[in-house]
PDB file with SEQRES, HELIX, SHEET and CRYST1 records, atoms N, CA, C and O in Angstrom:
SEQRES   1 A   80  UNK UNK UNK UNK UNK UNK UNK UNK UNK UNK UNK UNK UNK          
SEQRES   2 A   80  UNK UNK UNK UNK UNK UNK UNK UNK UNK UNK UNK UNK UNK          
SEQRES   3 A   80  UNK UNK UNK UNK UNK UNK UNK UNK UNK UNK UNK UNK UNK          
SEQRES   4 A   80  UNK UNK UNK UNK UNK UNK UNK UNK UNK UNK UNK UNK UNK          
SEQRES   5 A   80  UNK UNK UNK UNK UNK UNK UNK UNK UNK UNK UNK UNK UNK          
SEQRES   6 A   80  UNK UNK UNK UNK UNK UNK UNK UNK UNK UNK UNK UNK UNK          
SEQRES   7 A   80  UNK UNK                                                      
HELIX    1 AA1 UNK A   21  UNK A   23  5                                   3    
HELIX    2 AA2 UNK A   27  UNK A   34  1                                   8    
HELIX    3 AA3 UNK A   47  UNK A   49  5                                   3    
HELIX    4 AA4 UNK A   55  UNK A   69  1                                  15    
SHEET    1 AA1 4 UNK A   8  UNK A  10  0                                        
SHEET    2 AA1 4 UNK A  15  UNK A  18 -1                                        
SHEET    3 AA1 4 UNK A  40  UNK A  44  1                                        
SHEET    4 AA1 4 UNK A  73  UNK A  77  1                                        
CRYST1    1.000    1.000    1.000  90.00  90.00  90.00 P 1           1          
ATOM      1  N   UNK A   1      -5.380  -3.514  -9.474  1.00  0.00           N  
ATOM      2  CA  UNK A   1      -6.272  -2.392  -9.393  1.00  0.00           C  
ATOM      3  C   UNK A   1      -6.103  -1.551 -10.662  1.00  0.00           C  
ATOM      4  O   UNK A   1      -5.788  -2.261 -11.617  1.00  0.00           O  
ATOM      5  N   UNK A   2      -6.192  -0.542 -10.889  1.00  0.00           N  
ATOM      6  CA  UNK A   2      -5.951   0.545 -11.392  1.00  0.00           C  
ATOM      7  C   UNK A   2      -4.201   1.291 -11.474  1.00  0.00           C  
ATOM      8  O   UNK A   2      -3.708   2.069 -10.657  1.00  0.00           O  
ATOM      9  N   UNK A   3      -3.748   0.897 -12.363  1.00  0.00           N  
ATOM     10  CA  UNK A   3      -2.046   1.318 -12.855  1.00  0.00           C  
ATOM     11  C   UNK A   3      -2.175   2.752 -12.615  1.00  0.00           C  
ATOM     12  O   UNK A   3      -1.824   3.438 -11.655  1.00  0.00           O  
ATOM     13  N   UNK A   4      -2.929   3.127 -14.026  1.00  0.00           N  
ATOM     14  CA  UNK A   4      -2.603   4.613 -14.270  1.00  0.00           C  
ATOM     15  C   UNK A   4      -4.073   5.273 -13.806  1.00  0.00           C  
ATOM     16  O   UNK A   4      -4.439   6.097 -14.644  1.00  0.00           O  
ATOM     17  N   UNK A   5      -4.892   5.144 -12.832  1.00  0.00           N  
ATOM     18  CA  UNK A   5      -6.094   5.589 -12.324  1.00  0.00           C  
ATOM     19  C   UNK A   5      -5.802   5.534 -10.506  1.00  0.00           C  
ATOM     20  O   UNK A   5      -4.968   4.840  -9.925  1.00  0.00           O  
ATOM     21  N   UNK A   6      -6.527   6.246 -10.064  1.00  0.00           N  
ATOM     22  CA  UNK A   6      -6.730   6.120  -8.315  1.00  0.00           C  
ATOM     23  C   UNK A   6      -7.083   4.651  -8.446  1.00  0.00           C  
ATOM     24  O   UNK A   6      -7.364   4.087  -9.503  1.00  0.00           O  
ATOM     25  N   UNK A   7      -7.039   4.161  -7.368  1.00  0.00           N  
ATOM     26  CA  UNK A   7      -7.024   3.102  -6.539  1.00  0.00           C  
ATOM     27  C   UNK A   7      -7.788   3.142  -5.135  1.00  0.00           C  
ATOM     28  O   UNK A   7      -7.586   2.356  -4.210  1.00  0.00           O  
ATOM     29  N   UNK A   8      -8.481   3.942  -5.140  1.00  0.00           N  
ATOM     30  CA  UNK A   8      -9.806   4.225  -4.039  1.00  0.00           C  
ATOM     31  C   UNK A   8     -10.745   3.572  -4.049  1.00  0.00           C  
ATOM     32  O   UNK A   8     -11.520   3.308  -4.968  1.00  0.00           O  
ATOM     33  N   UNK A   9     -10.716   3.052  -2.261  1.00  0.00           N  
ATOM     34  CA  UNK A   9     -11.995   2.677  -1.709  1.00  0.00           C  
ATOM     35  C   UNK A   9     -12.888   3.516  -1.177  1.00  0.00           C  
ATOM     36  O   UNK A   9     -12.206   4.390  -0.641  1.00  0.00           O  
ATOM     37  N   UNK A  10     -14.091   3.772  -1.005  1.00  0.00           N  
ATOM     38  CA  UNK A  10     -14.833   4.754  -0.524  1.00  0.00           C  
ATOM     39  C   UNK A  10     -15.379   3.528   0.596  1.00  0.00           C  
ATOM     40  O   UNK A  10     -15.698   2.435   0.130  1.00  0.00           O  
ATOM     41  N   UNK A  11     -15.445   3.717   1.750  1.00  0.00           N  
ATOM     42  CA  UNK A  11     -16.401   3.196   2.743  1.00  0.00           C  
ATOM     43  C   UNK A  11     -17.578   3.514   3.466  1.00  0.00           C  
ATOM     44  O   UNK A  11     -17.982   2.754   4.346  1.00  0.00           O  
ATOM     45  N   UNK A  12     -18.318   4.842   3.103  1.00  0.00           N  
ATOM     46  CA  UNK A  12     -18.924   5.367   3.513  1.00  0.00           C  
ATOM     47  C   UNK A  12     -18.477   6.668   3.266  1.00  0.00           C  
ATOM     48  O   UNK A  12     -18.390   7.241   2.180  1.00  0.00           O  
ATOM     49  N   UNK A  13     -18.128   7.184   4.691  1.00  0.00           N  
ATOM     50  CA  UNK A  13     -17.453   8.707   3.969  1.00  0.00           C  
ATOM     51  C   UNK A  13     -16.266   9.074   3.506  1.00  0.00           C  
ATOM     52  O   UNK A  13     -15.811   9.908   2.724  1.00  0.00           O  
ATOM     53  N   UNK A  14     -15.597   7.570   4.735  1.00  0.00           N  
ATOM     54  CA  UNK A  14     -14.159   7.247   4.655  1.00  0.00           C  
ATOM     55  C   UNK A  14     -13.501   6.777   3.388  1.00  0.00           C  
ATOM     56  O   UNK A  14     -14.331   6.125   2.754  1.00  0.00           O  
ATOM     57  N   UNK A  15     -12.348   6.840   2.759  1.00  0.00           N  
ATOM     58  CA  UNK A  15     -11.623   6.626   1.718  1.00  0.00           C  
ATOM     59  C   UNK A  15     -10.388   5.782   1.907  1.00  0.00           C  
ATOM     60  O   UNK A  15      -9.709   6.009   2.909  1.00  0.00           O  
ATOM     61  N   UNK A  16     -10.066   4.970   1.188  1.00  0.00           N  
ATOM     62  CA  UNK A  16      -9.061   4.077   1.291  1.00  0.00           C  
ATOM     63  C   UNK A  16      -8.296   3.356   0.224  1.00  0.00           C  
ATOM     64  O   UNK A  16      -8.761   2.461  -0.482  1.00  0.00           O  
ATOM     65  N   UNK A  17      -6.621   4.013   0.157  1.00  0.00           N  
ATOM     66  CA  UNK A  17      -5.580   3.563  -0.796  1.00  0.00           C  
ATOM     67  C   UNK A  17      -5.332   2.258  -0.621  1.00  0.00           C  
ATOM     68  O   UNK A  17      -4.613   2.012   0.347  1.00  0.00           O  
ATOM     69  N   UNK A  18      -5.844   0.993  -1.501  1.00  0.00           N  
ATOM     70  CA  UNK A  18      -5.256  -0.415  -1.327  1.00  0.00           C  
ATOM     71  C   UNK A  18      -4.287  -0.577  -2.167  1.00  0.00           C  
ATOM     72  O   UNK A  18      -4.482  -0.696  -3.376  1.00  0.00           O  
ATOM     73  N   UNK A  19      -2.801  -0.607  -1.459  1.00  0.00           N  
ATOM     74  CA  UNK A  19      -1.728  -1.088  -2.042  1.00  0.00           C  
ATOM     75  C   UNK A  19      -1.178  -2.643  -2.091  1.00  0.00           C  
ATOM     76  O   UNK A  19      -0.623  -3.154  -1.119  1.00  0.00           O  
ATOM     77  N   UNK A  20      -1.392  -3.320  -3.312  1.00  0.00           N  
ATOM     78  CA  UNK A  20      -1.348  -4.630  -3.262  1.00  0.00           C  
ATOM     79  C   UNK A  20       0.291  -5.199  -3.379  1.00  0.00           C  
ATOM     80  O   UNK A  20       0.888  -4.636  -4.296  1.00  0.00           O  
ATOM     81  N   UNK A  21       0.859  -5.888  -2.859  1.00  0.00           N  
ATOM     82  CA  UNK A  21       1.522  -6.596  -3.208  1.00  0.00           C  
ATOM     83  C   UNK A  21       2.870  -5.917  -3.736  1.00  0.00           C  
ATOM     84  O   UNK A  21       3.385  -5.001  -3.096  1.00  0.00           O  
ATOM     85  N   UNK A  22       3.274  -6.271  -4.607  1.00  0.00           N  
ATOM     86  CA  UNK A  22       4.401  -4.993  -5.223  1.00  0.00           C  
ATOM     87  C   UNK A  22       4.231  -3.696  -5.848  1.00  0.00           C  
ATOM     88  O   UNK A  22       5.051  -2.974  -6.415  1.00  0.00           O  
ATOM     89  N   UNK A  23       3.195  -3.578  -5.661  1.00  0.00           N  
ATOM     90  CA  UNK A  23       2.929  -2.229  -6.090  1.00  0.00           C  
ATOM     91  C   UNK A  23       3.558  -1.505  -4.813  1.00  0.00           C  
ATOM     92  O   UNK A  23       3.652  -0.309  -5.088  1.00  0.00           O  
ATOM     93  N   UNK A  24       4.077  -1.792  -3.377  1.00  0.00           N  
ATOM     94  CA  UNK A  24       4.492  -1.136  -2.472  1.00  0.00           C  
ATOM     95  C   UNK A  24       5.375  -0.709  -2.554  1.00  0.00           C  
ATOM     96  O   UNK A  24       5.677   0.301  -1.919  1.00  0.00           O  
ATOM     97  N   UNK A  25       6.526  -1.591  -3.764  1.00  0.00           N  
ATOM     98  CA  UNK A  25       7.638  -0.865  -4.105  1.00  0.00           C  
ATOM     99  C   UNK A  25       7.670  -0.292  -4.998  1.00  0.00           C  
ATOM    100  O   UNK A  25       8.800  -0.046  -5.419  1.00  0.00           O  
ATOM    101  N   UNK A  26       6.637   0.171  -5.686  1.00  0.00           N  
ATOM    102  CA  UNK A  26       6.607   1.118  -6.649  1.00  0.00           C  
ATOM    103  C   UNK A  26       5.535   2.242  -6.707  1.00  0.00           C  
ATOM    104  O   UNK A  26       4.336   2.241  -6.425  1.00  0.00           O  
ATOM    105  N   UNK A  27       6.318   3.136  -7.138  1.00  0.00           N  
ATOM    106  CA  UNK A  27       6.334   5.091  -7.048  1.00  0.00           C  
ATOM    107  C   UNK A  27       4.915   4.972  -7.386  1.00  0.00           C  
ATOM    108  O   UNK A  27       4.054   5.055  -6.510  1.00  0.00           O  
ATOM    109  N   UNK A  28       4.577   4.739  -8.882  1.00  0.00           N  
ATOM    110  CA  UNK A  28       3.054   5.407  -9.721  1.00  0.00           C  
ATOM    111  C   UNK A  28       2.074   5.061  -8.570  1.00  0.00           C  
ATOM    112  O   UNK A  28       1.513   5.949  -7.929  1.00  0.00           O  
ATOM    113  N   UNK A  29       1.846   3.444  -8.276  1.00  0.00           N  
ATOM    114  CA  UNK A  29       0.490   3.572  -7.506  1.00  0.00           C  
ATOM    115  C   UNK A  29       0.557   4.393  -6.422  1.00  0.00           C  
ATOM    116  O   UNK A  29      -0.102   5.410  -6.633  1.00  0.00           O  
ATOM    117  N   UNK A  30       0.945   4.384  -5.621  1.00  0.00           N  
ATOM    118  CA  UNK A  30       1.051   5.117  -4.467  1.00  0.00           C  
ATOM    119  C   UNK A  30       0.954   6.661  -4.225  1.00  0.00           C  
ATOM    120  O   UNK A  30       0.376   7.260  -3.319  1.00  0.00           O  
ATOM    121  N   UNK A  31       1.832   7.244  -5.509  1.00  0.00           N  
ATOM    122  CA  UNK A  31       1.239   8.737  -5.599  1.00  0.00           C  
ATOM    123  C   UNK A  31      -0.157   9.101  -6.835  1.00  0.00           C  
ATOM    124  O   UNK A  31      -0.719  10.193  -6.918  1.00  0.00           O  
ATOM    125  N   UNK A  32      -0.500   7.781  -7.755  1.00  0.00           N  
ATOM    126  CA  UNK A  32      -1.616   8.646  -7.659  1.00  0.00           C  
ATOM    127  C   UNK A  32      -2.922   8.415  -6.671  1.00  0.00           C  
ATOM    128  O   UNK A  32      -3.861   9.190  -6.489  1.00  0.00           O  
ATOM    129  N   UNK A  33      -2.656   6.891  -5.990  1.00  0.00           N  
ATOM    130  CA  UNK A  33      -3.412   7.149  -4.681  1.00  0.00           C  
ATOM    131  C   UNK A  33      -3.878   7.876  -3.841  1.00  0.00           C  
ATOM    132  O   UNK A  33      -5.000   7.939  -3.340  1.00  0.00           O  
ATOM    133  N   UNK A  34      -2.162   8.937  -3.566  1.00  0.00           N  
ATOM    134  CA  UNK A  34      -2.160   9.900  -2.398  1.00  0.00           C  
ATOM    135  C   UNK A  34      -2.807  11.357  -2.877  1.00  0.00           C  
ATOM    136  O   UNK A  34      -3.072  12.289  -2.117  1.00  0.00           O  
ATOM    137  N   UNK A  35      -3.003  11.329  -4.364  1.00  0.00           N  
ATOM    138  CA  UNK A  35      -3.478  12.652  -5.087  1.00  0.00           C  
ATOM    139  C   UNK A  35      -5.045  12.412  -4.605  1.00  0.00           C  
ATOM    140  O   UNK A  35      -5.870  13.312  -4.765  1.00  0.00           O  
ATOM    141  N   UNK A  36      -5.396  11.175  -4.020  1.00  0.00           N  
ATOM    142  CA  UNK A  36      -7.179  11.291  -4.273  1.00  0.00           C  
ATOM    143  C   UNK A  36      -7.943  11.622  -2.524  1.00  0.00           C  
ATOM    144  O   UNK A  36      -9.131  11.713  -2.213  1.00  0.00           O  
ATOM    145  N   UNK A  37      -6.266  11.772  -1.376  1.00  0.00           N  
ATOM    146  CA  UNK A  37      -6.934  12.229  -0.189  1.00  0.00           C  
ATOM    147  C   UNK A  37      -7.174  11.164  -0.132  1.00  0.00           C  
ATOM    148  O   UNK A  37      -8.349  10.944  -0.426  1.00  0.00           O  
ATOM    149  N   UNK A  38      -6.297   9.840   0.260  1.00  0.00           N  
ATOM    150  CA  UNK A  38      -7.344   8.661   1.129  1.00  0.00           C  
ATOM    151  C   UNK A  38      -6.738   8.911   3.002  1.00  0.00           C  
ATOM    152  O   UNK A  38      -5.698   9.486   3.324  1.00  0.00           O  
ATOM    153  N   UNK A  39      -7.397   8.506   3.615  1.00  0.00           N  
ATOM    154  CA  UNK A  39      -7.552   8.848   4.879  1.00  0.00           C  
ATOM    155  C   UNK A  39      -6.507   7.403   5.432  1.00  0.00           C  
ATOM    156  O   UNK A  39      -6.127   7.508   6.598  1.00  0.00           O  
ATOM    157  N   UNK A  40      -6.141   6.379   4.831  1.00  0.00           N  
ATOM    158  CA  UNK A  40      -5.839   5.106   5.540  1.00  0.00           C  
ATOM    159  C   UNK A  40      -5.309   4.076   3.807  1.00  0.00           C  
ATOM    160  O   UNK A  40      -5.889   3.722   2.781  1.00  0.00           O  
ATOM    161  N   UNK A  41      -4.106   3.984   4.306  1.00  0.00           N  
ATOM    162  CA  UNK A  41      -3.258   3.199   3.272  1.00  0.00           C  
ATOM    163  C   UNK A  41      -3.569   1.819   3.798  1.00  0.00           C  
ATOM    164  O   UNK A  41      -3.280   1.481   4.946  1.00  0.00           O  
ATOM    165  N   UNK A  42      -4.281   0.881   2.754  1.00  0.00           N  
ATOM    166  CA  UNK A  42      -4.193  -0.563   3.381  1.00  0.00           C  
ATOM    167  C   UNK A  42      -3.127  -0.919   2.384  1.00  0.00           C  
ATOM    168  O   UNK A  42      -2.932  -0.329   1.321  1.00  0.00           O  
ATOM    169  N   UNK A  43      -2.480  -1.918   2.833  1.00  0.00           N  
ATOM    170  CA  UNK A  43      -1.723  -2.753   2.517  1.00  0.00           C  
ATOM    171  C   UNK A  43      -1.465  -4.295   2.205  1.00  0.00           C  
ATOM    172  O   UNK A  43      -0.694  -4.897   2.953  1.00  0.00           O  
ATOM    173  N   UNK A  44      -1.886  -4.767   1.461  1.00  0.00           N  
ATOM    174  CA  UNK A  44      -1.787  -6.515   1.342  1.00  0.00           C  
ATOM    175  C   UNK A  44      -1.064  -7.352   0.605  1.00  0.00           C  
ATOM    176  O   UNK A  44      -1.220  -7.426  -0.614  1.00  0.00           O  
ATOM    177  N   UNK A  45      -0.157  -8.103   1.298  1.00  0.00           N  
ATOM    178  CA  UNK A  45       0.752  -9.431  -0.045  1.00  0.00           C  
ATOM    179  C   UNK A  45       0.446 -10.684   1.098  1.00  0.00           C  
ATOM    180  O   UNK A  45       0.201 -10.867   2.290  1.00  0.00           O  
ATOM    181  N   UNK A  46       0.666 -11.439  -0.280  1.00  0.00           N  
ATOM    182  CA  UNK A  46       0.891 -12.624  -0.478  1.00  0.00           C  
ATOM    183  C   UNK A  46       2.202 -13.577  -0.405  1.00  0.00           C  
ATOM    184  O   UNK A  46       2.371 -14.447  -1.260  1.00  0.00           O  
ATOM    185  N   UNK A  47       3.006 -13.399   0.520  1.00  0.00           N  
ATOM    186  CA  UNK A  47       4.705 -13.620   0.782  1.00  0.00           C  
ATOM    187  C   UNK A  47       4.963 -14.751   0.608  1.00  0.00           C  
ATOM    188  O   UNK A  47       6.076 -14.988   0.138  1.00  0.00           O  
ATOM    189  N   UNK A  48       4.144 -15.774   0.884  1.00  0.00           N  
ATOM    190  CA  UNK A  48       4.664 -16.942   1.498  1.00  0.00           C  
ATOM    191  C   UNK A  48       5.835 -17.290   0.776  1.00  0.00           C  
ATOM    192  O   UNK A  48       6.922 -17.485   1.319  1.00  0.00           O  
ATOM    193  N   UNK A  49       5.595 -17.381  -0.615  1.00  0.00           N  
ATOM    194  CA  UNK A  49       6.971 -17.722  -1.730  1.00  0.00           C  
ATOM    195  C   UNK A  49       8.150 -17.350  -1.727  1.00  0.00           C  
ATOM    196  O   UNK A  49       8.991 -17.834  -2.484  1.00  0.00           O  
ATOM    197  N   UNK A  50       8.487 -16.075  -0.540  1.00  0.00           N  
ATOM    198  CA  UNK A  50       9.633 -15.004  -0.572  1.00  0.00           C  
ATOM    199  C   UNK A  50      10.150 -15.923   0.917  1.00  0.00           C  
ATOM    200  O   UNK A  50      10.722 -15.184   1.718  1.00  0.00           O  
ATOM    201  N   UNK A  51      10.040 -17.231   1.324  1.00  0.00           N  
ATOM    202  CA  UNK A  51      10.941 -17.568   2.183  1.00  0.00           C  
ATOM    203  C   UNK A  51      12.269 -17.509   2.071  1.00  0.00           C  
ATOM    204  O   UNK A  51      12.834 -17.687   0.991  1.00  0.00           O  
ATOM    205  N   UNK A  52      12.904 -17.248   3.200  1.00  0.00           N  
ATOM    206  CA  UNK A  52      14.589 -17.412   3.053  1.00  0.00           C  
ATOM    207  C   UNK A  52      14.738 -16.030   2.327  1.00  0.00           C  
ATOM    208  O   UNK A  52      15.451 -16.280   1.355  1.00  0.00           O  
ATOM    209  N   UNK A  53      14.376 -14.508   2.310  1.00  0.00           N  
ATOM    210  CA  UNK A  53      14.463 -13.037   1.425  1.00  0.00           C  
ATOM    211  C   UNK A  53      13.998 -12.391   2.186  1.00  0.00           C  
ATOM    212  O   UNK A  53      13.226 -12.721   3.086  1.00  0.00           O  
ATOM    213  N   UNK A  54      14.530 -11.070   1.852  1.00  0.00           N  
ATOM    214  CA  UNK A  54      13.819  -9.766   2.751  1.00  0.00           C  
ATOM    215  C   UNK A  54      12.749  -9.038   1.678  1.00  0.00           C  
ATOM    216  O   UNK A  54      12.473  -7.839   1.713  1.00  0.00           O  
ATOM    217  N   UNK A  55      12.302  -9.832   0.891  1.00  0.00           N  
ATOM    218  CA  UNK A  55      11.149  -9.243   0.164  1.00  0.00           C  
ATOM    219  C   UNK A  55      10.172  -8.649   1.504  1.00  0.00           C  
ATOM    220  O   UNK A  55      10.355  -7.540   2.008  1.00  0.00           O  
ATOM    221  N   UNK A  56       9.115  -9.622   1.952  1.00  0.00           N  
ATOM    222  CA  UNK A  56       8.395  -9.204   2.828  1.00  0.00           C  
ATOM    223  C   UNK A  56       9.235  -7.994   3.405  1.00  0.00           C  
ATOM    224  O   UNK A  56       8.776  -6.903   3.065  1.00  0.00           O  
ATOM    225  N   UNK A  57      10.235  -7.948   4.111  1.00  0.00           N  
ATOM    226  CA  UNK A  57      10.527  -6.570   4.989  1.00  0.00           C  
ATOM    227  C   UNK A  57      10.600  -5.467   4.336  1.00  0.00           C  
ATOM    228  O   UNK A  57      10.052  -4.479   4.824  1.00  0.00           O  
ATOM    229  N   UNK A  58      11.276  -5.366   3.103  1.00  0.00           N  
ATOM    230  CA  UNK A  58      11.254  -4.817   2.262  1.00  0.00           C  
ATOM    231  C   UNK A  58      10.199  -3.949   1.986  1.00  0.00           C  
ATOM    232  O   UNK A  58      10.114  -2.723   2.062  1.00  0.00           O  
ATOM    233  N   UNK A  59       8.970  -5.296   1.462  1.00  0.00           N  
ATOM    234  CA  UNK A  59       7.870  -4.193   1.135  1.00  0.00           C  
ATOM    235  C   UNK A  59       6.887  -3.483   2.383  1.00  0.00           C  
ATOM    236  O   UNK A  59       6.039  -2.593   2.324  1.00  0.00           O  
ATOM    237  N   UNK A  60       7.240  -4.037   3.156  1.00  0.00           N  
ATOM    238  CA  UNK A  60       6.634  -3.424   5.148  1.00  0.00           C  
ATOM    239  C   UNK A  60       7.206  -2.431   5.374  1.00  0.00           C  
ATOM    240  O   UNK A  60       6.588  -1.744   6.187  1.00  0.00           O  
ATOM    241  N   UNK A  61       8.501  -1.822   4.900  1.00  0.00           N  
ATOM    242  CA  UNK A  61       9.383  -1.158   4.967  1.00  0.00           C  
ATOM    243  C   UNK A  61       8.956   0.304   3.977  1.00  0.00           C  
ATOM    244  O   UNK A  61       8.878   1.468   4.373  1.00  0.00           O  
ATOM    245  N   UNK A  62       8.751  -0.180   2.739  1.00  0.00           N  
ATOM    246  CA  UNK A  62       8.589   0.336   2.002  1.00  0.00           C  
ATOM    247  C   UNK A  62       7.238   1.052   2.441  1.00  0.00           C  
ATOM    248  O   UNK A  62       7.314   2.280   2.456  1.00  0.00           O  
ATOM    249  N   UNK A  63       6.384   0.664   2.692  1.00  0.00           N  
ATOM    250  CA  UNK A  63       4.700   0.939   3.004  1.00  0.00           C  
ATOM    251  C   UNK A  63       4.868   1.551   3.870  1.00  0.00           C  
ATOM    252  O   UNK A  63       4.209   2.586   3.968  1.00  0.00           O  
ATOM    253  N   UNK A  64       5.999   1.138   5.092  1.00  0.00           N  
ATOM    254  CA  UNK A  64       5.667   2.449   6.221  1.00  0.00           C  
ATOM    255  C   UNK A  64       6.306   3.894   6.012  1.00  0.00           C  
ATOM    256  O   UNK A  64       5.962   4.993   6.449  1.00  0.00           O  
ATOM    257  N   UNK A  65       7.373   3.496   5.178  1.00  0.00           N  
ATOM    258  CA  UNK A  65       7.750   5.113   4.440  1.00  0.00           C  
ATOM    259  C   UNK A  65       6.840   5.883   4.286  1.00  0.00           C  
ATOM    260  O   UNK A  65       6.517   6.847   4.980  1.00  0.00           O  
ATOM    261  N   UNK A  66       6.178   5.293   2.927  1.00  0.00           N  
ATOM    262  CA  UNK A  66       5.238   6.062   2.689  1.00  0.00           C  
ATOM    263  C   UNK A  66       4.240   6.765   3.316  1.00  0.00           C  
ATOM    264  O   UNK A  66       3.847   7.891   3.011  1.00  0.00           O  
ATOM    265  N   UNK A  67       3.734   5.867   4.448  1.00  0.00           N  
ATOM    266  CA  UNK A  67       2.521   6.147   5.047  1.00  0.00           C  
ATOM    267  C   UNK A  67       3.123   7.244   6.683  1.00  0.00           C  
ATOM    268  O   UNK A  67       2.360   7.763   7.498  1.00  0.00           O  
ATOM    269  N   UNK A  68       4.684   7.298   6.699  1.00  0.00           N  
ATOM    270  CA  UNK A  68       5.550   8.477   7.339  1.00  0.00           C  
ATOM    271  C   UNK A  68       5.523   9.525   6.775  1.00  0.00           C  
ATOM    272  O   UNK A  68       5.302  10.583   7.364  1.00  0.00           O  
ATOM    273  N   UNK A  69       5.795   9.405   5.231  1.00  0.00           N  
ATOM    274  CA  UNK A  69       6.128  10.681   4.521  1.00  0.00           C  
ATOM    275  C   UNK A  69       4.407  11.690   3.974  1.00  0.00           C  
ATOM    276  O   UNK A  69       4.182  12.896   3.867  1.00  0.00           O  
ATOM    277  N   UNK A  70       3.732  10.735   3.802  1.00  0.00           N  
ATOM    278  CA  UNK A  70       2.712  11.653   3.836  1.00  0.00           C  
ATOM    279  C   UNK A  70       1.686  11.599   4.838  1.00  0.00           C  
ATOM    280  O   UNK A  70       0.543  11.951   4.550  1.00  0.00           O  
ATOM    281  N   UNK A  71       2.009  11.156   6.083  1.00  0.00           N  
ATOM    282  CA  UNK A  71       1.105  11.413   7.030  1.00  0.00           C  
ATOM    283  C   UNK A  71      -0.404  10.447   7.379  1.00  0.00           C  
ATOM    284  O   UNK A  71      -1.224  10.552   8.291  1.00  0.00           O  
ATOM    285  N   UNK A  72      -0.324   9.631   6.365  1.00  0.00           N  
ATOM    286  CA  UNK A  72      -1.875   8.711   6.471  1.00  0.00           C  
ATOM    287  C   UNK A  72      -1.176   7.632   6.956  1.00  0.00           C  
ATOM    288  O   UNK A  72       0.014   7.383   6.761  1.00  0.00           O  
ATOM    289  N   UNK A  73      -2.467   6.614   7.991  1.00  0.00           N  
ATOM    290  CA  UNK A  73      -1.819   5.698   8.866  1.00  0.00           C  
ATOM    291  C   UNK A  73      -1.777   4.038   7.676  1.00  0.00           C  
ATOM    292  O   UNK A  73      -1.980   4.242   6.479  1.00  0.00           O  
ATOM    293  N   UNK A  74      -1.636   3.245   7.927  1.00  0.00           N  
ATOM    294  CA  UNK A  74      -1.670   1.975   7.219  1.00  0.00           C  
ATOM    295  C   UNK A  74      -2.151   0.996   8.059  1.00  0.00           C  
ATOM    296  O   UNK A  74      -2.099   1.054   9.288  1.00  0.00           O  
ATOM    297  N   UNK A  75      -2.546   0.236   7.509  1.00  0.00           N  
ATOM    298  CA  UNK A  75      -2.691  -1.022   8.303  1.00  0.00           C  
ATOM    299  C   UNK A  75      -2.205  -2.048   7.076  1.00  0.00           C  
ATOM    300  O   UNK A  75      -2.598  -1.825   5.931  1.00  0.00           O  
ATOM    301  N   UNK A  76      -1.608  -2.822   7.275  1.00  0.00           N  
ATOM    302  CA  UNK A  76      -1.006  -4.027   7.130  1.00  0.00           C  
ATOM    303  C   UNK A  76      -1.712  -5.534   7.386  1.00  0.00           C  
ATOM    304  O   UNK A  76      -2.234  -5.906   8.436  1.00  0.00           O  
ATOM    305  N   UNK A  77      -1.582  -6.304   6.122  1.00  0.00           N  
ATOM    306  CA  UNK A  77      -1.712  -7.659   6.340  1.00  0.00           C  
ATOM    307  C   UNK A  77      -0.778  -8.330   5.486  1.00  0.00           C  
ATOM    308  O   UNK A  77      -0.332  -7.590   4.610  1.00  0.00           O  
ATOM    309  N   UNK A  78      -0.289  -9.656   5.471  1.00  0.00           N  
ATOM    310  CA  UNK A  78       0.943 -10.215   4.969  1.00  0.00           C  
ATOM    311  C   UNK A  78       0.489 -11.622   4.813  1.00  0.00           C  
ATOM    312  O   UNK A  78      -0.634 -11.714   5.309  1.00  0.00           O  
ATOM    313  N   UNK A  79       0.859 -12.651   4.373  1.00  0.00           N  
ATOM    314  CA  UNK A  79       0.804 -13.957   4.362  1.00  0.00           C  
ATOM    315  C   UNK A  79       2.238 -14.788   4.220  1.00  0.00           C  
ATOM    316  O   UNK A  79       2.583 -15.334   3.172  1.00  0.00           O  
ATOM    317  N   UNK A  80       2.694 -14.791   4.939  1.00  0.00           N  
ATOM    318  CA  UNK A  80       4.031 -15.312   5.060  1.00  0.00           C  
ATOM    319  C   UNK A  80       3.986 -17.005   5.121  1.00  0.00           C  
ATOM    320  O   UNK A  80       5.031 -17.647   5.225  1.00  0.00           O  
TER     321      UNK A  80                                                      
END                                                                             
């Protein structure tokens, strides 16, 4: 997506932070996401390769922090 820009979906009226992949463990996307008011953090990786690691939990882990600490819900998808 967008490094150093929002990362917003607009759906209509609704707005939406897509956090891809490893960007879940990292700070920049996520807060300048949260600067643009999205209503719903999606979340998506591609795991399968991280068999036998707590990558996947890790970054599920990581995503629900976030989406604790500032209050917007997430939804989650994974490919394990």
């Amino acid at each position: 997506m967008h490094y150093f820009g929002p990362s917003i979906l607009s759906f209509g009226p609704r707005r939406a932070a897509p956090i891809i992949c490893y960007e879940q463990l990292l700070i920049a996307p996520i807060l300048i996401s949260i600067e643009h008011n999205p209503e719903v953090i999606v979340s998506v990786a591609n795991d399968y390769w991280t068999k036998d690691t707590y990558i996947a939990e890790i970054q599920q882990s990581a995503i629900e922090a976030w989406s604790r600490l500032f209050w917007i819900p997430v939804v989650s998808a994974t490919n394990r």
